[in-house]
N, C-alpha and C positions, 0 to 999 in steps of 0.2 A: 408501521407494524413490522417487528421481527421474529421471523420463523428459523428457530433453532431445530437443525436435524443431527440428533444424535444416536442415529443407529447402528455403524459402524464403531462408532466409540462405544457404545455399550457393550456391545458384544466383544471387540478385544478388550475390554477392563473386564470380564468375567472370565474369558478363556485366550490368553495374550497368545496359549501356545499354537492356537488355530494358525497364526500369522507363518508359523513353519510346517503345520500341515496340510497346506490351501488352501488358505481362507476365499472362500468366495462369497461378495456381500456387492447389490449395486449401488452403494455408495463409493467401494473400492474401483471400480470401473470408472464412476465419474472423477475421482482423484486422481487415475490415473491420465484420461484423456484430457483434462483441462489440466494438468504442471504439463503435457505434450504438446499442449497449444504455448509454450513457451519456445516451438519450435526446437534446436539442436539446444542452445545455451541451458536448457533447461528438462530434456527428454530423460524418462525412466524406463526399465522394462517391464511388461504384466510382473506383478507379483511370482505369479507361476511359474515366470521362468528363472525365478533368483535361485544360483544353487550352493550358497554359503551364506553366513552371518554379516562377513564386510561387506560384502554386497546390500543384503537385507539393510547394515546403517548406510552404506551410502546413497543411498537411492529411497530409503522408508525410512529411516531415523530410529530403526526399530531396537536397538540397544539402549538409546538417547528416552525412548519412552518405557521400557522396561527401567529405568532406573528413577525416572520420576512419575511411574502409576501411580501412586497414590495420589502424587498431588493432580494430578491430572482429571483424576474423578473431583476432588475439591475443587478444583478451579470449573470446572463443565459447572459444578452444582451451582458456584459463586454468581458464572456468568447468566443460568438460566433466570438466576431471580433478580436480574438487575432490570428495573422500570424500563422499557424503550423509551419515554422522553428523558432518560438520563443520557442517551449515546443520538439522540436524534435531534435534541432541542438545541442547539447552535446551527447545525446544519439546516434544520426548519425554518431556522432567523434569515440565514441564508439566500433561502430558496425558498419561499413559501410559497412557490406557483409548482413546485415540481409533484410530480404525481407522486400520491399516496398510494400507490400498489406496496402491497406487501415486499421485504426485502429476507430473500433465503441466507442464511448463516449455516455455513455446515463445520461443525467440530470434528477432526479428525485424529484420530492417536495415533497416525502414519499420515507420512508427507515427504517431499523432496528438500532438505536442506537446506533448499536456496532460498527460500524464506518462511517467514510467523505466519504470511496472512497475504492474501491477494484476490482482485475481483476477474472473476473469470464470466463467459457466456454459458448459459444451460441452454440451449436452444434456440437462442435468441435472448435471452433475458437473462442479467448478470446475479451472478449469485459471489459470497462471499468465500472461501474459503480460509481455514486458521487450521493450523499447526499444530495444537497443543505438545507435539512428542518434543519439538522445540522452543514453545514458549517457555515448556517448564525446565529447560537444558539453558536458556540465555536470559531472561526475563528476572532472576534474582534467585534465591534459596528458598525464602517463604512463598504459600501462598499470599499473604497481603501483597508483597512487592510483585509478583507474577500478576497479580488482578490489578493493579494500578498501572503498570506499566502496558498493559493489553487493551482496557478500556483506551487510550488513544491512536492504538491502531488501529481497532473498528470502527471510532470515529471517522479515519481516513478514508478508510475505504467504504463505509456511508456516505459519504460525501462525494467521492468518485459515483456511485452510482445513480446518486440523483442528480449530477452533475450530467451525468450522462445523457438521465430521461429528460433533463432539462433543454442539455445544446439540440437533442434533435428537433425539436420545435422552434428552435432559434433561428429565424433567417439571418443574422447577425455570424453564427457559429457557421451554415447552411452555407452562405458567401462565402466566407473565409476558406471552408474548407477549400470548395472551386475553384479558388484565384492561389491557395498558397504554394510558396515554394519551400525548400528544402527549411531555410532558415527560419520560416513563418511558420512550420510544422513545430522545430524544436522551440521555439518561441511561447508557440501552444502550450509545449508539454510545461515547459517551467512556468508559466500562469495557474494550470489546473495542478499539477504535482504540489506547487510552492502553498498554492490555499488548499489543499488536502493535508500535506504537513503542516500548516499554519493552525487548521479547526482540531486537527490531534494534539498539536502540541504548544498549542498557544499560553497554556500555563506555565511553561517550562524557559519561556523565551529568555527574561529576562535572566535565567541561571545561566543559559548557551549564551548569552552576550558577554554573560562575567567571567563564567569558566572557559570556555570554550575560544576564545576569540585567534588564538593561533588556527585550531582546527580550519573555524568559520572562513579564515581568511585565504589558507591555500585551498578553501572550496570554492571560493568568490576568485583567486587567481583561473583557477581550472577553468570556471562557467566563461570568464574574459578572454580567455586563448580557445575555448570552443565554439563562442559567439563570431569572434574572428575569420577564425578558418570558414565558419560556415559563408558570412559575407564576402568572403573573395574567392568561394566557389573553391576550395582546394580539398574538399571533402568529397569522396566517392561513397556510391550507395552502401557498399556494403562496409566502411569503417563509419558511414554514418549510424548505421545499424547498431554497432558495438558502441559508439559513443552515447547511443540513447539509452540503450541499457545501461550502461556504465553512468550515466548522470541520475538514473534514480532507480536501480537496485543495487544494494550492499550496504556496508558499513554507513551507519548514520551520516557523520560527518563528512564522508567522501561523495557524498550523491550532491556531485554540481552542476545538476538542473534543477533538483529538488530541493535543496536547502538554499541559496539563492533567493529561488521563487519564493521559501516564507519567510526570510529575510523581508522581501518586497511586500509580503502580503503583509508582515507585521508593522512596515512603515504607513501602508496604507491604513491600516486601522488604529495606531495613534491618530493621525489626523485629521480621519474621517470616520473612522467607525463602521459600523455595519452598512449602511449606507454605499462607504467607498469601496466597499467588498464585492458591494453587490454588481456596482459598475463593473467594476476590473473584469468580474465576471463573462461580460459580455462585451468588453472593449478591452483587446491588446493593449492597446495605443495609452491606454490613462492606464494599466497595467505598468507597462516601462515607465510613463511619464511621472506619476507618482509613486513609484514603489521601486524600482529595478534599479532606476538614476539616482536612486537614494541611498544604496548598499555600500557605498564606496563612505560616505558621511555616519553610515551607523557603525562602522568598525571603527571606526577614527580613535 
């Protein structure tokens, strides 16, 4: 089940100009303190203390969503009536043991820049947040192309969170975490990142194979001189930090943890299918063995 919260959106698509005369709404609260849990790379100020327009975009995108309201309202409308087994039925294929608790989705017409769409904590329990002021600013011109292209980022990050309610019950995930080191951590991340990209954008693969294969390939160099460094220990905590973000936030093509890992999850599931998916899931070890050791033969 998904619970769409769109009260802060309603309210700036009727009167955008609140946003300069102090809007105050607690959806805008929770926007602001979960992009802060992005720590410095990703830290904004309260609204209330923005005191120009560059500001307002660089921090709320709030130029970027004055210029595509209207489609903005379409798209919220698009997305409210799309069936949740249409963004949850692969990932349910998936994971059919993860808890069915309800998953929050909150629309926003301000947000920080630095991305469409991300799974953050409410108190303990992950909820989604989306961008619309920049889906509708990168995402294409039309609404069709902004709703196509959005449906498999919330596939993503569905997937991230029952991924989540799933590893804590995992003694498998439980061990791992206990015993890992530095390189077993980022290891992690491009298993879970790479089948999160993989259930978003698995219809999309075969075109990134065809079109993309330069991109693909100085990502696949990146991930191999990151892998590197990490096994001979020449990485310190805090450029390991920047290297985690940097393998899976930004430019599609440049996130080399993330794109990698659905490289490998896509090898896995030619050959085995949902099944080998589901493994990988819960064993690193057939993760690299069948998927990761293959990245090198699918660029060929």
């Amino acid at each position: 089940m998904l619970r769409l919260h769109t009260g802060l959106l309603a309210e700036v698509l009727e009167q955008p100009e609140q946003v300069l005369q102090g809007l105050s709404h607690p959806e805008l609260g929770l926007l602001e303190s979960n992009v802060n849990s992005f720590d410095s790379l990703g830290g904004i100020p309260p609204l209330s203390q923005i005191t120009d327009n560059e500001q307002l975009e660089e921090y709320y995108s709030y130029t970027s969503f004055l210029a595509v309201r209207h489609n903005v309202r379409a798209l919220a409308e698009r997305l409210a009536a799309v069936p949740a087994s249409d963004l949850l039925g692969f990932v349910r294929e998936l994971l059919p043991s993860a808890s069915h608790d309800p998953i929050d989705v909150y629309l926003f017409p301000l947000g920080h820049p630095m991305g469409d769409a991300y799974v953050r904590d409410i108190e303990g329990v992950p909820a989604i947040f989306v961008n619309l002021a920049i889906v509708g600013s990168i995402y294409g011109k039309t609404i069709d192309r902004q709703f196509t292209n959005l449906l498999p980022v919330l596939e993503h990050e569905i997937f991230h969170i029952l991924f989540q309610r799933w590893k804590s019950k995992s003694q498998y995930w439980q061990s791992y975490r206990q015993q890992s080191r530095l390189l077993d951590e980022f290891k992690a991340v491009v298993l879970e990142e790479g089948i999160a990209h993989f259930v978003g954008h698995r219809g999309q693969l075969q075109n990134y194979l065809r079109d993309q294969r330069e991109c693909l390939q100085r990502t696949l160099n990146k991930y191999h001189e990151t892998m590197v460094r990490l096994s001979l220990g020449s990485v310190g905590e805090t450029e390991a930090r920047s290297l985690l973000m940097g393998g899976v936030v930004g430019p599609f093509f440049e996130k080399y943890l993330a794109v990698p890992g659905m490289l490998a999850a896509h090898a896995i599931y030619q050959e085995h299918g949902v099944k080998g998916l589901q493994r990988a899931l819960d064993d690193v070890t057939y993760f690299e063995e069948n998927g990761v050791s293959k990245l090198t033969d699918i660029l060929r």
